[in-house]
C-alpha positions in Angstrom: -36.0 -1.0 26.5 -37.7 2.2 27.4 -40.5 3.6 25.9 -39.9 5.5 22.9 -41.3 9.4 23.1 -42.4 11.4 20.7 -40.4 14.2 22.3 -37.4 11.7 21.3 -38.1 11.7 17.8 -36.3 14.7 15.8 -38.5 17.7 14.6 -35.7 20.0 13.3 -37.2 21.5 10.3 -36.3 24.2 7.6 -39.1 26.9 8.5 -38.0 29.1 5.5 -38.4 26.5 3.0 -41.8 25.4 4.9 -43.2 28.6 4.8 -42.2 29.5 0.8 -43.8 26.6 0.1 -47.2 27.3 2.0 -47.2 31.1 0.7 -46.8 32.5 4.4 -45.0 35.5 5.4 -46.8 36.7 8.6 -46.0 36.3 12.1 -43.7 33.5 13.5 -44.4 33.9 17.1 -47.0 31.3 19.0 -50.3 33.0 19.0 -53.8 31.9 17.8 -53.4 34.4 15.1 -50.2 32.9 13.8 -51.0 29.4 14.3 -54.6 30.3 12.4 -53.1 31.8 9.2 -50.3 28.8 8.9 -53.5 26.3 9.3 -54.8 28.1 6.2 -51.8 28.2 3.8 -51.2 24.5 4.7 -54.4 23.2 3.9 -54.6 25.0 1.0 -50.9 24.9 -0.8 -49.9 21.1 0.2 -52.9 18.6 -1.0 -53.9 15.8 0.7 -53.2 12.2 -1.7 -52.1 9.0 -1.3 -49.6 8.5 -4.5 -47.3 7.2 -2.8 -49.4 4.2 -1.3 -51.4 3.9 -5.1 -48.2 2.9 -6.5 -47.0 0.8 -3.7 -44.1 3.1 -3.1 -43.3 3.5 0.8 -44.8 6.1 2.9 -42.2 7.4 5.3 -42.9 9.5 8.8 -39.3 10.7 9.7 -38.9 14.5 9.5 -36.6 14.5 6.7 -38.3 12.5 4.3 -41.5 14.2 4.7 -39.5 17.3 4.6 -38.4 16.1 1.3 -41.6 14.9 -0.3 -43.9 17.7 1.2 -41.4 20.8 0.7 -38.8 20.0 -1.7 -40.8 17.8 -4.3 -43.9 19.9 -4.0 -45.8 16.6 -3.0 -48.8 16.2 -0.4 -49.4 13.1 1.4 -52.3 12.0 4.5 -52.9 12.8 7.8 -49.4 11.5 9.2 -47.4 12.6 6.7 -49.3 16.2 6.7 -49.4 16.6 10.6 -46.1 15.2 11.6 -45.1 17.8 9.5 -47.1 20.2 11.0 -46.4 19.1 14.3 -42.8 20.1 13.8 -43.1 23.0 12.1 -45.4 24.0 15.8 -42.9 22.9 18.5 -39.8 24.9 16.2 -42.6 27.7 16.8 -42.7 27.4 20.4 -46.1 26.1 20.2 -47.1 23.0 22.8 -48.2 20.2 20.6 -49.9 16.8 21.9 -50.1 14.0 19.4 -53.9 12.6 19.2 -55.1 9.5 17.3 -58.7 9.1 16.0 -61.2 6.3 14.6 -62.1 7.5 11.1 -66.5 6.7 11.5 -67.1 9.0 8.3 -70.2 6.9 5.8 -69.8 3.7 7.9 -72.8 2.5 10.0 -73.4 3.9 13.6 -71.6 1.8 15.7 -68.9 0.7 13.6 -65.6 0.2 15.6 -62.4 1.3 13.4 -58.7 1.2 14.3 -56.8 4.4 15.0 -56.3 5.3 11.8 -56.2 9.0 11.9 -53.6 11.3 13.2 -54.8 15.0 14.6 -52.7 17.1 16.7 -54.2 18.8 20.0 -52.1 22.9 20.5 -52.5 24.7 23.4 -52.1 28.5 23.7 -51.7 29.9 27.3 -55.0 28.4 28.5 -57.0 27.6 25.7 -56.4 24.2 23.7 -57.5 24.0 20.0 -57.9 21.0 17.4 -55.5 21.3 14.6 -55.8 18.9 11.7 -54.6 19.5 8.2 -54.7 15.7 7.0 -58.5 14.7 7.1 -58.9 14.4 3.3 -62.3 16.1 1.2 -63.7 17.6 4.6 -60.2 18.6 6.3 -60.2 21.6 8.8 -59.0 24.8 7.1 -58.9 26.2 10.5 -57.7 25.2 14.3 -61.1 24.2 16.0 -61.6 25.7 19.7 -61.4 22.4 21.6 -64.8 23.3 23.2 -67.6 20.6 23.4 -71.1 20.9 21.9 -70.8 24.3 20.5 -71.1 25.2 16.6 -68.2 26.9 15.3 -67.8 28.6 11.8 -64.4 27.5 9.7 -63.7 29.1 6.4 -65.4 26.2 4.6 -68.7 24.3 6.3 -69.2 24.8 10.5 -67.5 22.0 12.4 -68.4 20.8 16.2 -67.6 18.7 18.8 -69.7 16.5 20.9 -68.3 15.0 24.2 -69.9 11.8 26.0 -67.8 9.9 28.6 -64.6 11.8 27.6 -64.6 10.5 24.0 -65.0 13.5 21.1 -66.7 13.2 17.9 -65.6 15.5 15.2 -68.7 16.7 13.0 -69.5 19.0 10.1 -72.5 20.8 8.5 -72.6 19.6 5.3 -76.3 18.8 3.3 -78.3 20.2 5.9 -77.1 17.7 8.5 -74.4 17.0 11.0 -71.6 14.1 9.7 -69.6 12.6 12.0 -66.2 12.5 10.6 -64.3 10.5 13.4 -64.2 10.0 17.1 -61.1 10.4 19.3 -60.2 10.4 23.1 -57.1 12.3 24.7 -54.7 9.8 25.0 -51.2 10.9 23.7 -50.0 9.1 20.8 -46.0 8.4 20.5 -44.2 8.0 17.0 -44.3 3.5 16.8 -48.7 4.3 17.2 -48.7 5.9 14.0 -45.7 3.8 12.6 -48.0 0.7 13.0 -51.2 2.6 11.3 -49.2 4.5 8.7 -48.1 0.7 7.7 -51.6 -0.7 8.0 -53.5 1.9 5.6 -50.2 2.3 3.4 -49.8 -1.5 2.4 -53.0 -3.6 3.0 -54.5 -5.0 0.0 -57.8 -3.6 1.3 -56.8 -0.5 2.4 -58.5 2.9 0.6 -55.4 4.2 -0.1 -53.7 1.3 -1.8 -57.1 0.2 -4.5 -57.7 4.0 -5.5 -56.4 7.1 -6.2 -57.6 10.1 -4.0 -56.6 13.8 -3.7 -58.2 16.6 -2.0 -57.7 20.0 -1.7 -59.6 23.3 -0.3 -59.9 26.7 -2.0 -61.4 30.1 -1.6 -65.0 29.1 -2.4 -64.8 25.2 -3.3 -63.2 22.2 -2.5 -62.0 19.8 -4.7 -61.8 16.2 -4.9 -60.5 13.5 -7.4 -61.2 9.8 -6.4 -59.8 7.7 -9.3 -61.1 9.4 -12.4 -63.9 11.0 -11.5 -62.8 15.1 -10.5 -65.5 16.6 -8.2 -66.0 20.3 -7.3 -67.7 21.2 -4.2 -69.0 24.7 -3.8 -69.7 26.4 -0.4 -73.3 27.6 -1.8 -74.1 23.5 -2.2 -73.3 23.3 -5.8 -71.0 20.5 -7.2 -69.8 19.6 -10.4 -68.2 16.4 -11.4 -66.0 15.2 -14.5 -64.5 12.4 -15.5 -61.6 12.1 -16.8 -60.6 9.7 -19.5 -57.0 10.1 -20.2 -53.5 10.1 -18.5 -53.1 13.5 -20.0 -56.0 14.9 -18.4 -55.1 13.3 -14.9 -52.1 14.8 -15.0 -53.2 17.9 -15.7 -55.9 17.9 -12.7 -53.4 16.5 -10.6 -50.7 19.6 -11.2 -52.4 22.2 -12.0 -55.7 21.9 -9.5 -53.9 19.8 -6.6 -50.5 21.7 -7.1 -48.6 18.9 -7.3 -45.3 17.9 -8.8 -45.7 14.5 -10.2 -42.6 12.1 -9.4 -40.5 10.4 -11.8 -42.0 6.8 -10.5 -42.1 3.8 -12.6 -45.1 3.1 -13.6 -47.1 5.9 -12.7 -48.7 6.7 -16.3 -49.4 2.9 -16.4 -51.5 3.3 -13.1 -53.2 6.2 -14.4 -54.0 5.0 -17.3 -55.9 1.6 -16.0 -57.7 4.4 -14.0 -59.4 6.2 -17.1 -60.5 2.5 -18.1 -62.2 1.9 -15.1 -65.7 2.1 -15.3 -67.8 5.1 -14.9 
């Protein structure tokens, strides 16, 4: 059997409905300008969260599922769910997409070795190439980064860089006065079964992050937001950050729809699940 290419896999998409749902009526031809201001919208109208995983519901990849849960349902979902649709949405464009995989390093001990976990797409424009990513969680680009080594470059949000040694790039932001290393990545094209097998992996292991909690994030004008569990956190672009907890299903709800713009399901369970939440300790 032959190997199975991401060019294979079907990335017919309904653009209209895409862009109504992200707020975007500019351009649709492939420039930097264009492929800029969609960046933005997305990050900012479909929130990154894991519900799906949380309540042990599947996570699918193929283009018409996420097309339904992303677009239709008003849902958000993490990095492969968020850049597969993306990715489509790019090559429809015109744009020429190559499909990266990265080793999330973000709060773990230097050294640390981590699977492939995380899915960021790499677009190139006549000559120049830029890192697209709208699926990294609480410190998720807003922007495409120029895919140029060792050089600080401003974003909407904090400044982001990337340092190269021995053709290996770590993504970093500014954020409390220091440099974070969010997660490391070579150039080595990714096909569809690569992030099948992770997707699986962080979706339904009994230790994964996204299976023991519940976490949302989204970016806005001058903040971003971020719920883990119960506890809502605000995170201001002058440093300032407010947190609240929140102690009933009503009031997770609430943050989820009306601050994550999300359209709850109709799952089973789901107001049982948040409920055990707000009696989780503080």
């Amino acid at each position: 059997m032959g190997e199975v290419k991401m060019a294979s896999i079907p990335t017919e998409i309904n653009i209209d409905a895409y862009f109504q749902r992200i707020g975007y009526e500019g351009d649709r031809t492939p420039t930097f300008k264009t492929l800029q201001a969609i960046h933005l919208h997305h990050t900012k109208a479909i929130a990154f969260e894991n519900l799906n995983s949380f309540l042990k519901q599947p996570v699918l990849l193929d283009i018409a599922s996420l097309q339904q849960k992303l677009i239709h349902e008003n849902r958000g979902g993490y990095c492969f769910e968020q850049n597969l649709l993306l990715r489509s949405v790019l090559i429809s464009l015109g744009f020429q997409v190559k499909n990266l995989a990265a080793r999330v390093i973000w709060n773990l001990p230097e050294g640390t070795i981590t699977p492939r976990s995380h899915m960021l797409l790499l677009v190139t424009i006549d000559t120049e190439q830029y890192i697209v990513d709208v699926g990294f969680g609480g410190l998720t680009l807003t922007v495409p980064l120029s895919f140029t080594p060792d050089i600080e470059q401003s974003t909407t949000h904090e400044p982001f860089r990337l340092l190269m040694v021995d053709q290996t790039y770590t993504m970093q932001a500014y954020i409390n006065q220091e440099w974070t290393s969010l997660y490391r990545f070579d150039l080595q094209e990714q096909h569809l079964p690569d992030y099948q097998v992770s997707n699986w992996y962080v979706s339904t292991h009994p230790n994964s992050i996204f299976v023991t909690g519940l976490i949302a994030a989204r970016p806005d004008v001058d903040c971003r937001y971020a719920l883990r569990n119960h506890q809502l956190t605000i995170h201001y672009l002058d440093g300032r950050k407010k947190q609240r907890l929140l102690t009933t299903v009503k009031d997770l709800r609430t943050v989820l729809e009306d601050i994550f713009l999300l359209q709850l399901p109709a799952i089973a369970g789901i107001d049982d699940a948040l409920q055990r939440l707000t009696e989780q300790p503080n």
